[in-house]
Every structure is written in structure tokens, then in C-alpha cells.
Backbone as JSON, one array per atom type, in Angstrom:
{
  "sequence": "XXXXXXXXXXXXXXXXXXXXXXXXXXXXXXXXXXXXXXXXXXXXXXXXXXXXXXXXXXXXXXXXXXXXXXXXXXXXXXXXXXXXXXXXXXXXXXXXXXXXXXXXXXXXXXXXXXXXXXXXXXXXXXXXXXXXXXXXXXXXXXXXXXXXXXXXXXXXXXXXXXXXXXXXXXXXXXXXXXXXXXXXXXXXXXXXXXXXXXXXXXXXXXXXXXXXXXXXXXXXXXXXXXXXXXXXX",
  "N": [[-9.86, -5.61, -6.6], [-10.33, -4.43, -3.09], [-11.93, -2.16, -2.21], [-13.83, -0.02, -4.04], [-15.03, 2.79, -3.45], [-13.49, 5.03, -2.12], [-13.21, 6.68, 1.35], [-10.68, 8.79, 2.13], [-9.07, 9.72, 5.02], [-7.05, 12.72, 6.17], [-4.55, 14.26, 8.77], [-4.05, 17.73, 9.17], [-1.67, 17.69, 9.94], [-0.21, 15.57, 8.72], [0.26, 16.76, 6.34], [2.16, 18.99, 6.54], [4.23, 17.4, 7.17], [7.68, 16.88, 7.89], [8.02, 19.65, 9.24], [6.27, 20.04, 10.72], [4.27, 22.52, 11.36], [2.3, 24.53, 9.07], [2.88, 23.92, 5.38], [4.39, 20.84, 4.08], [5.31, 20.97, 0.6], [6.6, 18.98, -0.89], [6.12, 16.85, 0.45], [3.43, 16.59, 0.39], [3.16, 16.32, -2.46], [4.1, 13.49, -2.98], [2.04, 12.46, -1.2], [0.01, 12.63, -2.89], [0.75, 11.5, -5.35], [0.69, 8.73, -4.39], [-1.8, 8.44, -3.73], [-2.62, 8.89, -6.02], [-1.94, 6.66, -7.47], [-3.7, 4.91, -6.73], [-6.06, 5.36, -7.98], [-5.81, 5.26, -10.44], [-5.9, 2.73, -10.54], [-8.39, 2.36, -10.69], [-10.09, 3.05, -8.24], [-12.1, 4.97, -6.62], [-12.42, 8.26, -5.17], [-12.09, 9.99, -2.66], [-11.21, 12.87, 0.02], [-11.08, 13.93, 3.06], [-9.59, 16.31, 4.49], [-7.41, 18.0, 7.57], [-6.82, 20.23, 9.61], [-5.16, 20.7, 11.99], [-2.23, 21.33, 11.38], [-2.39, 24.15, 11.23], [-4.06, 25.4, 12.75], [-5.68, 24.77, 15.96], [-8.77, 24.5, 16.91], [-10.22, 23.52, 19.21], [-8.51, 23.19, 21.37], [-7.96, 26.07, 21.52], [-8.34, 28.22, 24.35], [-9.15, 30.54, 24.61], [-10.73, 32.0, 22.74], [-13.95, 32.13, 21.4], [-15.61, 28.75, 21.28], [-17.5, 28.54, 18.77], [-16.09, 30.41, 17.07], [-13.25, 29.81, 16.91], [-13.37, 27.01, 15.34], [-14.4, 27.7, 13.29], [-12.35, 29.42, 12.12], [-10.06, 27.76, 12.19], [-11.43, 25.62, 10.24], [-10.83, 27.33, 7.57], [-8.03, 26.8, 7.81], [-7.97, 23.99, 6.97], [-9.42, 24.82, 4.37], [-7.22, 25.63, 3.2], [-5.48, 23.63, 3.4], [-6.81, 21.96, 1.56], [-6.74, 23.29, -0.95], [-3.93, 22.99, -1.51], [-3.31, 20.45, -1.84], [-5.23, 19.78, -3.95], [-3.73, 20.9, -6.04], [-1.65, 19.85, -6.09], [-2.42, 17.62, -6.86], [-3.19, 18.28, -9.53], [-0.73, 19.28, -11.21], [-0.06, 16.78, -11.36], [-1.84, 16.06, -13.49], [-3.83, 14.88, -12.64], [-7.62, 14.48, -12.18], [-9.78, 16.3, -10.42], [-11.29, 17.9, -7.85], [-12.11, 20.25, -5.62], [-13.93, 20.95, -2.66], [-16.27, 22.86, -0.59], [-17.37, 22.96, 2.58], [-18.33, 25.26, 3.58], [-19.79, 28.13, 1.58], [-17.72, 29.4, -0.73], [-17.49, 30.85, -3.18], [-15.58, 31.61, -5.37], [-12.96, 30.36, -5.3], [-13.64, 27.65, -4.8], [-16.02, 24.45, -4.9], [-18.93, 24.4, -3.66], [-19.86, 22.43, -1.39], [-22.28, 19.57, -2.71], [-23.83, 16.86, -2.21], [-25.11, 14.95, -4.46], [-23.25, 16.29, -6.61], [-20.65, 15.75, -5.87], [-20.66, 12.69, -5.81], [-21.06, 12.28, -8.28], [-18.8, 13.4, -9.43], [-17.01, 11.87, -8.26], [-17.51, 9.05, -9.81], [-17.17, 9.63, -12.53], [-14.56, 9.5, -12.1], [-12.86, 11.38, -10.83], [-11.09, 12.85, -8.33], [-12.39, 14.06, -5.25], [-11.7, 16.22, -3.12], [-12.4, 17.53, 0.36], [-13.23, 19.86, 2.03], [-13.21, 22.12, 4.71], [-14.55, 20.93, 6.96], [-17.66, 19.62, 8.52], [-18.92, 21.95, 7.8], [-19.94, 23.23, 10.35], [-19.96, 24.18, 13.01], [-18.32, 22.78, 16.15], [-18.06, 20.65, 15.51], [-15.66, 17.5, 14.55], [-12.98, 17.49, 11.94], [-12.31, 14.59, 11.57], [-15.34, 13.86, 12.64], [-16.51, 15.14, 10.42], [-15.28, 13.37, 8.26], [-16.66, 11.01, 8.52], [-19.19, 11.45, 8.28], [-19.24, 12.87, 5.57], [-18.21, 10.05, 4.12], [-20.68, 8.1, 4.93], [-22.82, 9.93, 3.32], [-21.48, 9.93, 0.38], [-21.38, 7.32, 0.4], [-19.28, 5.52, 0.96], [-17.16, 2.52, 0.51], [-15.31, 2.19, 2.96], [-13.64, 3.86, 5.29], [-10.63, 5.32, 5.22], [-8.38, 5.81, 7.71], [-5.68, 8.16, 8.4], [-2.9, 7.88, 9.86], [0.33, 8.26, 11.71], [1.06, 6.1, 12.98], [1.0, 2.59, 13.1], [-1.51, 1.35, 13.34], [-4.75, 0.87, 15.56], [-3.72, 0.26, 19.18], [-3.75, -0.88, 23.09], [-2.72, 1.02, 24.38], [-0.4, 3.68, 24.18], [1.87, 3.27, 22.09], [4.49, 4.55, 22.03], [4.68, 4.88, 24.88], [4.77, 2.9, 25.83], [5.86, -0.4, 26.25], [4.96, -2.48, 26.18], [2.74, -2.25, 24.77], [-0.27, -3.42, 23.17], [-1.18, -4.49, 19.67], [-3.95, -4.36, 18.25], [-5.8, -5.92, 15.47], [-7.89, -6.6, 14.0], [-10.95, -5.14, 15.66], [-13.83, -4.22, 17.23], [-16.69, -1.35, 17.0], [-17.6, -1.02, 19.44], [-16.15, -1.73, 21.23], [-13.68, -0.44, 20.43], [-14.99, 2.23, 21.48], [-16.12, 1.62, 24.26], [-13.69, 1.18, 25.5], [-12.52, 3.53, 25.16], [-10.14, 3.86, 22.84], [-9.35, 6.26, 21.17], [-9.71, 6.2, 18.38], [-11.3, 7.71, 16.51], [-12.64, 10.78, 17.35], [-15.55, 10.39, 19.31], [-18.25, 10.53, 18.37], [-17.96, 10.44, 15.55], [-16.77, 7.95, 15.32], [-19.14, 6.36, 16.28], [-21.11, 6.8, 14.18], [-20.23, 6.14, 12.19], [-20.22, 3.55, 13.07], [-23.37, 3.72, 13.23], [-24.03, 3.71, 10.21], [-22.66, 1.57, 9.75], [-19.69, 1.7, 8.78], [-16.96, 0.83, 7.63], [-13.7, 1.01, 9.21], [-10.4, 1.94, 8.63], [-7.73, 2.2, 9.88], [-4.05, 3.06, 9.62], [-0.95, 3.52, 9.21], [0.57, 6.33, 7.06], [2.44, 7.04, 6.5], [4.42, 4.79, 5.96], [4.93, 4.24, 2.5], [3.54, 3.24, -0.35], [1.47, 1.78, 1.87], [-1.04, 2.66, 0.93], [-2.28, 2.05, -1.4], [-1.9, -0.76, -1.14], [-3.98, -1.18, 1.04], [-6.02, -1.22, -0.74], [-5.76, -3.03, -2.64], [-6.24, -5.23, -0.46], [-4.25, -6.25, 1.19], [-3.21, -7.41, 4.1], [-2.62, -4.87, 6.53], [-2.18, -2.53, 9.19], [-5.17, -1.49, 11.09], [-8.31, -2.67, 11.52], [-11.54, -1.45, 12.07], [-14.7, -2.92, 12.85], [-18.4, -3.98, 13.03]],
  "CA": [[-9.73, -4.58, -5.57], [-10.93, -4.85, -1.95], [-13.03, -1.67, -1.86], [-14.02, 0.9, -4.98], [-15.2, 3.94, -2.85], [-13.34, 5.22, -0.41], [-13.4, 8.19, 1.77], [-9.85, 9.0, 2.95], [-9.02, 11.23, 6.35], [-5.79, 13.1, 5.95], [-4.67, 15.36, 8.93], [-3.09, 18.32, 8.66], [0.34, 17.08, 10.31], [0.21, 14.7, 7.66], [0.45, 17.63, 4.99], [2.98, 19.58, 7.2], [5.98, 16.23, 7.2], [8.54, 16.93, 9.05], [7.87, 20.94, 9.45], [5.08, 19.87, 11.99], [3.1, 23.28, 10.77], [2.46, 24.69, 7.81], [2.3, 22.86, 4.39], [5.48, 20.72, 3.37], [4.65, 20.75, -0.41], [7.04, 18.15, -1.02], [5.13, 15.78, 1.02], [2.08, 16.98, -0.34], [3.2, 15.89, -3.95], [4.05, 12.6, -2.44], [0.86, 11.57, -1.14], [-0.96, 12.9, -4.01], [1.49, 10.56, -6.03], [0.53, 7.43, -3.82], [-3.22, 8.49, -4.36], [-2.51, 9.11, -7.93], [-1.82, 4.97, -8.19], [-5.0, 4.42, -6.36], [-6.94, 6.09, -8.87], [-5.33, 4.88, -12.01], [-6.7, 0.86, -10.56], [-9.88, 2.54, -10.78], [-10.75, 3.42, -7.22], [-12.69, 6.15, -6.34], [-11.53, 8.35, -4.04], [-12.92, 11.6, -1.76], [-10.65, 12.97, 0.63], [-11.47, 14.83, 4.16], [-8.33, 17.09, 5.49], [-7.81, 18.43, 8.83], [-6.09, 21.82, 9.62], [-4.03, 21.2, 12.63], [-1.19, 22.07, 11.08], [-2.63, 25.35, 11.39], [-5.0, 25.92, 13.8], [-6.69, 23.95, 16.58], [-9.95, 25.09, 17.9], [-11.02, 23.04, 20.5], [-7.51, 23.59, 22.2], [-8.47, 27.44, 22.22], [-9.21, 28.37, 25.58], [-9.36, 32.13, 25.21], [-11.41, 32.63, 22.18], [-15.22, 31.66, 21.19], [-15.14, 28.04, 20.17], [-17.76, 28.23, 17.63], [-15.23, 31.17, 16.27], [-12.23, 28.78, 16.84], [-13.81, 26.4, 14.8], [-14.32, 28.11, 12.07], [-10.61, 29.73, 11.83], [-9.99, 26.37, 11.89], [-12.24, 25.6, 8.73], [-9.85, 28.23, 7.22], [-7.16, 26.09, 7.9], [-8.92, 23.25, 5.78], [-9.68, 24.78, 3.31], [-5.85, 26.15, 2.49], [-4.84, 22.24, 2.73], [-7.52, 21.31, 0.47], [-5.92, 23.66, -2.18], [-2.46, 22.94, -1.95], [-3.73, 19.1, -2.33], [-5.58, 19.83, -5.14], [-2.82, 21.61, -6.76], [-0.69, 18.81, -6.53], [-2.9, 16.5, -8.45], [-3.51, 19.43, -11.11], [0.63, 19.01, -11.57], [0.6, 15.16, -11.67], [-2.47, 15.53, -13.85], [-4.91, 13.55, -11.81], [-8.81, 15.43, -12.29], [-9.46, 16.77, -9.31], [-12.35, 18.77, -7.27], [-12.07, 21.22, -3.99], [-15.43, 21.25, -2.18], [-16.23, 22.97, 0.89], [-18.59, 23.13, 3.38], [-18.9, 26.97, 3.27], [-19.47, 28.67, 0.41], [-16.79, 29.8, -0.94], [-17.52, 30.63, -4.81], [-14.08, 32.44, -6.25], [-11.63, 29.25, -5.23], [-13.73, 25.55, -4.87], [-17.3, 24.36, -5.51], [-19.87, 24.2, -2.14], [-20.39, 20.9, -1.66], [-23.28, 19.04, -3.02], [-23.42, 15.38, -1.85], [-25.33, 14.79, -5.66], [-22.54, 16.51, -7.77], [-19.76, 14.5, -5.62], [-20.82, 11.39, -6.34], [-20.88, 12.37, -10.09], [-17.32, 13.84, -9.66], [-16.28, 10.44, -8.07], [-17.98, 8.15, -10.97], [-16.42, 10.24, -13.29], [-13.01, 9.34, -11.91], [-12.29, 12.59, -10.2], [-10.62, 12.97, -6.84], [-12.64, 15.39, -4.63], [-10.92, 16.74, -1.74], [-13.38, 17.96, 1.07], [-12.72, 21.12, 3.12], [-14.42, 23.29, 5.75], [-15.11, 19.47, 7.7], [-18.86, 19.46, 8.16], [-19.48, 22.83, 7.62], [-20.35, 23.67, 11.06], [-18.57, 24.33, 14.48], [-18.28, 21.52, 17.37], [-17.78, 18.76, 14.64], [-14.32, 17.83, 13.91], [-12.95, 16.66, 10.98], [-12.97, 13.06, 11.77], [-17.07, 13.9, 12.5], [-16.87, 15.38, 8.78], [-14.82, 12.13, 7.36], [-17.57, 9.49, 8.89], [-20.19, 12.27, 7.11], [-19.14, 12.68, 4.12], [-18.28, 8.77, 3.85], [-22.03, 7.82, 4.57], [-23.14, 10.39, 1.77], [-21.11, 9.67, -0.64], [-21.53, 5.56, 0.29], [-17.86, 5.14, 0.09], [-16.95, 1.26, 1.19], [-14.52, 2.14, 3.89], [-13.01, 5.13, 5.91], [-9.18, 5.0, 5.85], [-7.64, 6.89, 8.57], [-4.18, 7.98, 8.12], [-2.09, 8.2, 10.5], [1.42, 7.92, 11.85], [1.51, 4.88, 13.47], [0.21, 1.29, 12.21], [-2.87, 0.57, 13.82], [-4.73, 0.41, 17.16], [-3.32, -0.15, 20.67], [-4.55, -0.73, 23.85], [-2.24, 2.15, 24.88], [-0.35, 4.44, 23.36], [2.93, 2.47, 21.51], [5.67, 5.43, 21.95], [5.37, 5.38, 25.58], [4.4, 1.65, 26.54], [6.6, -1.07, 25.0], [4.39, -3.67, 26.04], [1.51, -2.2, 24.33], [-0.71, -4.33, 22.3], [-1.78, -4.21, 18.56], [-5.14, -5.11, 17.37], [-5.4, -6.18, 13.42], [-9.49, -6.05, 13.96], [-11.91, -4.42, 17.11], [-14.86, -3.81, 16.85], [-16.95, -0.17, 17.05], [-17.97, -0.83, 20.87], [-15.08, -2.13, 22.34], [-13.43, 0.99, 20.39], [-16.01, 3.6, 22.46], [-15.27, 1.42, 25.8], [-12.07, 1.1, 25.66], [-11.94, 4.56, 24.79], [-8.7, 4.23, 22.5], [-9.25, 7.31, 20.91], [-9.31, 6.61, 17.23], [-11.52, 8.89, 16.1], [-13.75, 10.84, 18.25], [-16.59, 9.3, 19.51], [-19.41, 10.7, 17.42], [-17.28, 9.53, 14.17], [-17.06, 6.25, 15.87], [-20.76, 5.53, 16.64], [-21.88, 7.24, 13.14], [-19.86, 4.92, 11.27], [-20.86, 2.3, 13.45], [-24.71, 3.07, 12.77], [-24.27, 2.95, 8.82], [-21.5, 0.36, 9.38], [-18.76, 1.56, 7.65], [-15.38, 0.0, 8.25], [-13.03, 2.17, 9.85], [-9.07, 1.35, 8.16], [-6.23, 2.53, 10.5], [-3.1, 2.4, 9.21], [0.61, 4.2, 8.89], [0.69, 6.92, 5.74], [3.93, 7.5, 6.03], [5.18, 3.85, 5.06], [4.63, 4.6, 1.43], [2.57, 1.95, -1.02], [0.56, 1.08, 2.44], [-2.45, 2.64, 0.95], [-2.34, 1.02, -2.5], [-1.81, -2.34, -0.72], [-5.59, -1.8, 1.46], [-6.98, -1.51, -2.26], [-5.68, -4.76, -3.01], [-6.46, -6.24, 0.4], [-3.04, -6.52, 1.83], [-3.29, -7.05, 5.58], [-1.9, -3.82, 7.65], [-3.3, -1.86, 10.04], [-5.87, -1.96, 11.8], [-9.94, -2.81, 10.78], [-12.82, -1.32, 12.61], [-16.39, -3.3, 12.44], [-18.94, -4.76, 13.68]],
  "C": [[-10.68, -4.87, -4.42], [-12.38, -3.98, -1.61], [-12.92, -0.66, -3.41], [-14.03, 1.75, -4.85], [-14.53, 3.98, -1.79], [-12.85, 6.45, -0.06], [-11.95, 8.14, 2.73], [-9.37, 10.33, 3.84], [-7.56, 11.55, 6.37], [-5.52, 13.92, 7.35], [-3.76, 15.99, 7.93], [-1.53, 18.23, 9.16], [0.71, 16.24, 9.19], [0.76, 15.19, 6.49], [1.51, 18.7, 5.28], [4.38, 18.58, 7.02], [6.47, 16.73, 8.09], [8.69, 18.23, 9.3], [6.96, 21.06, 10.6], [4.34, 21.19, 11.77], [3.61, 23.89, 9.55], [2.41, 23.61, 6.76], [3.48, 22.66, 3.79], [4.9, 20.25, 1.74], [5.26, 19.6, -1.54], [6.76, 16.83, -1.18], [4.25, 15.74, 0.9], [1.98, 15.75, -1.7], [3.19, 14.03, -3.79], [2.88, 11.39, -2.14], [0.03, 11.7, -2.09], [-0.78, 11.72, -5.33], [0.81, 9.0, -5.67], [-0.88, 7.45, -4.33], [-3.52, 8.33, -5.8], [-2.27, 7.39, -8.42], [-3.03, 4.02, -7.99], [-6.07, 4.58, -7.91], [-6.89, 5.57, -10.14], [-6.17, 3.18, -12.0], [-8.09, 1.56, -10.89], [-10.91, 2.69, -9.84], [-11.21, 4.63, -7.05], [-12.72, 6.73, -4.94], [-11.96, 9.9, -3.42], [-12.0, 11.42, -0.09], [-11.06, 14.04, 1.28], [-10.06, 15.21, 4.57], [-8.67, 17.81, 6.84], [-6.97, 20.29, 8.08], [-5.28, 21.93, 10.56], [-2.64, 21.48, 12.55], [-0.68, 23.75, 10.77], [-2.73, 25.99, 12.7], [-5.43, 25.08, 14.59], [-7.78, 24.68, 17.7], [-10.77, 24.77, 18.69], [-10.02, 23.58, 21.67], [-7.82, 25.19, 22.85], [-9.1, 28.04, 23.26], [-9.8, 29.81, 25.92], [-10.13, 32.5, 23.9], [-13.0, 31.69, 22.44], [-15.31, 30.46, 20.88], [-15.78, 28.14, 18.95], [-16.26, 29.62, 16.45], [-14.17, 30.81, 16.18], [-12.42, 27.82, 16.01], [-13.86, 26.88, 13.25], [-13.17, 28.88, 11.59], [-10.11, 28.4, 11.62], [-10.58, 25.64, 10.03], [-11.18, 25.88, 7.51], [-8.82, 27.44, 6.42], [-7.34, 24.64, 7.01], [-9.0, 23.69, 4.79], [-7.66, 25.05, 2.38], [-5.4, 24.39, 2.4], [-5.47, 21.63, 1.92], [-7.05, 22.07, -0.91], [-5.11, 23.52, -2.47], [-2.89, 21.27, -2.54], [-4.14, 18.49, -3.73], [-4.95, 20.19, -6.46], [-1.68, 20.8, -7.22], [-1.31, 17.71, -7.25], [-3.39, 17.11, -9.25], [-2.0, 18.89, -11.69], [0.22, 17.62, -11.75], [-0.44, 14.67, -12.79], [-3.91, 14.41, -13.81], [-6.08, 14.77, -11.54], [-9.06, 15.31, -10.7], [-10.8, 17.94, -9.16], [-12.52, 18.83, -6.25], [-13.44, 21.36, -3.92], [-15.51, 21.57, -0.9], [-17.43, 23.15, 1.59], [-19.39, 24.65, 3.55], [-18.89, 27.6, 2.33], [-18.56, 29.67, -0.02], [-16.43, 29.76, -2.67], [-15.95, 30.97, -5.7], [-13.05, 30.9, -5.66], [-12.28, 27.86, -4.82], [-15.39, 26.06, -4.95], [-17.68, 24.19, -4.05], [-20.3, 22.85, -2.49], [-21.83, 20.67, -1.38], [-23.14, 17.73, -2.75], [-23.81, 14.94, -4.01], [-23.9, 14.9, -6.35], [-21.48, 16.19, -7.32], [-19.58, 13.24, -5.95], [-20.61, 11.62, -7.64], [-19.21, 12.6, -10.26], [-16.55, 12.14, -9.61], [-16.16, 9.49, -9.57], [-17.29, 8.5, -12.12], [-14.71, 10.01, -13.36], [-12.03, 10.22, -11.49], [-11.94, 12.49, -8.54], [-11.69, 14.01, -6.35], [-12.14, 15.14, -2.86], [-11.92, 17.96, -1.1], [-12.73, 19.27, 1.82], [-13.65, 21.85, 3.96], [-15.27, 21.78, 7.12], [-16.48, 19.56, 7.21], [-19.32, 21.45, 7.67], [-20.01, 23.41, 9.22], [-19.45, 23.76, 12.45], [-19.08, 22.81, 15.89], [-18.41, 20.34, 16.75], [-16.29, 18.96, 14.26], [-14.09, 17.39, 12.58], [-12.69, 15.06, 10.8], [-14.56, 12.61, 11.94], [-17.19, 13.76, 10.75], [-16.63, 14.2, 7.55], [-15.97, 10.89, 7.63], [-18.89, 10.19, 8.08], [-19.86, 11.8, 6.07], [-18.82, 10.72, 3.68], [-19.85, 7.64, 3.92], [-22.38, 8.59, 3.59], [-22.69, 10.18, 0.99], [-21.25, 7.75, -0.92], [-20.53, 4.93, 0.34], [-17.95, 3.52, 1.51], [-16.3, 1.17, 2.46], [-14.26, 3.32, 4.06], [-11.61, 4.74, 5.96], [-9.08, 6.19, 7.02], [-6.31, 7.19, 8.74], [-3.84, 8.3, 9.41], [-0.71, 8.09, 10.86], [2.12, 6.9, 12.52], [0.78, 3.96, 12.81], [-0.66, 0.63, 12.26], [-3.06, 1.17, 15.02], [-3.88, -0.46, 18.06], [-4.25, 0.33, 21.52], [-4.1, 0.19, 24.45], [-0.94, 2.58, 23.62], [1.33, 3.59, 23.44], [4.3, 3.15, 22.02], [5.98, 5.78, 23.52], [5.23, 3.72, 26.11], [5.46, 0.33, 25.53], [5.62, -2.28, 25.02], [2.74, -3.35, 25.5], [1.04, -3.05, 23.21], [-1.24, -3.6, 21.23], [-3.43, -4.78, 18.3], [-5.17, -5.32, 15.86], [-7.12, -5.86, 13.48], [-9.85, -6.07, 15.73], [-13.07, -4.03, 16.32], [-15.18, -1.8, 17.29], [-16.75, -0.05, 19.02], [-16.8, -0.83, 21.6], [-13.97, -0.89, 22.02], [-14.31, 1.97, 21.66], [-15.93, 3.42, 23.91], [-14.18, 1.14, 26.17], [-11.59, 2.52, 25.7], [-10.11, 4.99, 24.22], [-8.32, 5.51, 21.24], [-9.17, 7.04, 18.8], [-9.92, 6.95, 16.49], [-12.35, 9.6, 17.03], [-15.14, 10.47, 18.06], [-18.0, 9.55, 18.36], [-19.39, 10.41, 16.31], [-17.89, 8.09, 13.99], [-18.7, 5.8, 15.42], [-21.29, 5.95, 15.12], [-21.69, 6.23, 12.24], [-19.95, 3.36, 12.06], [-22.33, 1.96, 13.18], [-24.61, 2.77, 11.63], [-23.5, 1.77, 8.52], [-20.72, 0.35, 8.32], [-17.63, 1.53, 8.3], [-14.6, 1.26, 8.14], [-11.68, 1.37, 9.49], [-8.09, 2.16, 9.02], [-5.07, 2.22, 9.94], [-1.82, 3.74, 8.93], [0.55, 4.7, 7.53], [1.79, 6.78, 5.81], [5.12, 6.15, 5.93], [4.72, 3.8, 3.59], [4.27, 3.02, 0.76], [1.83, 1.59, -0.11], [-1.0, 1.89, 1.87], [-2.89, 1.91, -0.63], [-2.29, -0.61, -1.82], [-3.53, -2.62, 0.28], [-5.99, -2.13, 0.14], [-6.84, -2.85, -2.64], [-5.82, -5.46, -1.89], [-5.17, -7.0, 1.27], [-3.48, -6.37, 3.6], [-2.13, -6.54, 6.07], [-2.61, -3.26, 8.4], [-4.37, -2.36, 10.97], [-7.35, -2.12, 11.31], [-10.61, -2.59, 12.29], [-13.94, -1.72, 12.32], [-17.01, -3.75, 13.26], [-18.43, -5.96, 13.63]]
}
């Protein structure tokens, strides 16, 4: 296997499918399934969700953001339960942790008793991002992936990598297979926001781009299959 730990970033469109909000639970079971083959090689695996399939609280122009932010959170945490729920069904051990305490439905995350969950061979699925307002959850996925140590950041998304512009409106846009952190941040091609970027550029942890929704592409990083895109120094 290519990496052992790894901290994967889900949004919430990703957990929505083709409903674009809300939670298709279909497609839920799905990726939980794909994860569920990860796990069985013996990778260890901690997953950050978003919530825009809820809520987005930067977009909010008429409320508070830190109070947008945390409705948001909200929104996190409900996709970190349905997530979890689907690898209870498939059988795959499993632990909801959130950034806010939240005792009656997941554990408050402890970086310590994560790592133990991991080692153990347990999924934990992150919620609430960092716990605080004006970080997103791409901030929270480059977090939690330095604390926990994990080898790589995947980033899911719906297309198959970096471009130097955006694929769906440019035909002659270009792919990258590897970029580095910098030329990410001056180039500004947006693939995660910047404070992600540079965080996982100081501990230097490789940033994986790549298409969820061609199914087996995340079992194939584990084995080192070239797709996507690689972020490093």
C-alpha cells in the first residue's frame, strides 16, 4: 500500500448525489462501501465532511458569520451521522467525533483517543470542522490530518484533478498530475483554501485530488495507481 493513514475530505455535495441538497443515502452507502475496501487492506482512515449540502456560511450575507458558521457546523455534524450509520449497516467499526461537544450522539474529539480509534482499525468520521468559526472544513481536513499524522490528504471531488482553469468551461484547459504547494497559492487554483494549502504545506502533507464519483478511484491511490492530481513540495 502507498499510504496507511489517511485523512479523507468529503463535501457535503458529495453526500447529497444527484439531489444536490440534503443527504442521498443511497450514495452515502456507496461511498461508505468503497471506504469499507480501503479498510479491510488495512488502511487507516479518518474522515472530515463538509455541510454544503446544507448550509453555507461564508455565502451568508445577512446573518453573523461567526453564527453562520456554526449553523453550518450543524450541518456537519448531521452528515457525519448518516456516514456513520452507513458503516454501522455494512459493519465497518466506526467513530463520530466533533469539534463541539456534543455528549448524547458522538464523542468530542480528542486528537489522543483518535489515533487509538484509528490503530484499532476504526473509521472516525470528523464533524463540527475545526470547532471554531472562520475555518472551513478544508482548514479542519489539513488539521485534523497533521494531528492525527495521517500520510496524505485526499480531496474528493467531482472532477479528476487540478487545472489551470476551470475544465467545464475552458476546453483547452490544462491538467496537472503533480504541482507543487506554491505554485498552488500563486496560481491561485483554488484547491483548497489557502490556509489548508500553506498548513499542509508547513507539515508537508501531500494533498491527493482526485474524482469520487468514478468508483474504485480511491482504493486504486492506496495501491498507488496514478490518477488525479498530487500536491507537494
Amino acid at each position: 500500500m502507498k499510504y496507511k493513514r489517511i485523512l479523507l475530505k468529503l463535501s457535503g455535495e458529495v453526500l447529497a448525489g444527484d439531489k444536490n441538497t440534503g443527504i442521498d443515502f443511497e450514495r452515502v452507502l456507496e461511498l461508505a462501501n468503497e471506504i469499507k475496501e480501503c479498510v479491510e487492506l488495512g488502511v487507516e482512515i479518518g474522515i472530515v465532511v463538509g455541510g454544503g449540502n446544507f448550509w453555507r456560511g461564508k455565502s451568508n450575507e445577512y446573518m453573523d458569520r461567526a453564527t453562520s458558521d456554526y449553523i453550518g457546523m450543524m450541518g456537519t455534524v448531521m452528515n457525519a451521522l448518516a456516514l456513520g450509520d452507513a458503516f454501522k449497516q455494512l459493519n465497518v467499526p466506526v467513530r463520530v467525533q466533533t469539534g463541539v461537544e456534543m455528549r448524547q450522539i458522538a464523542e468530542f474529539y480528542i486528537k489522543d483517543r483518535a489515533i487509538r480509534h484509528l490503530e484499532k482499525g476504526r473509521v472516525v468520521v470528523f464533524g463540527c470542522g475545526t470547532g471554531s468559526p472562520f475555518f472551513s472544513t478544508d482548514t479542519a481536513s489539513a488539521l485534523r490530518a497533521a494531528e492525527i499524522k495521517a500520510d496524505v490528504l485526499l480531496k474528493a471531488t467531482k472532477v479528476d484533478g487540478v487545472y489551470d482553469k476551470d475544465p467545464k468551461k475552458y476546453e483547452d484547459a490544462k491538467k496537472f498530475d503533480e504541482i507543487t504547494y506554491i505554485e498552488v497559492l500563486n496560481k491561485k487554483l483554488h484547491v483548497m483554501d489557502s490556509t489548508a494549502t500553506s498548513l499542509c504545506m508547513d507539515e508537508n502533507i501531500p494533498i491527493y485530488v482526485f474524482n469520487v464519483n468514478v468508483k474504485g478511484n480511491l482504493k486504486k491511490i492506496v495501491l498507488d495507481e496514478n490518477i488525479g492530481t498530487i500536491v507537494r513540495n
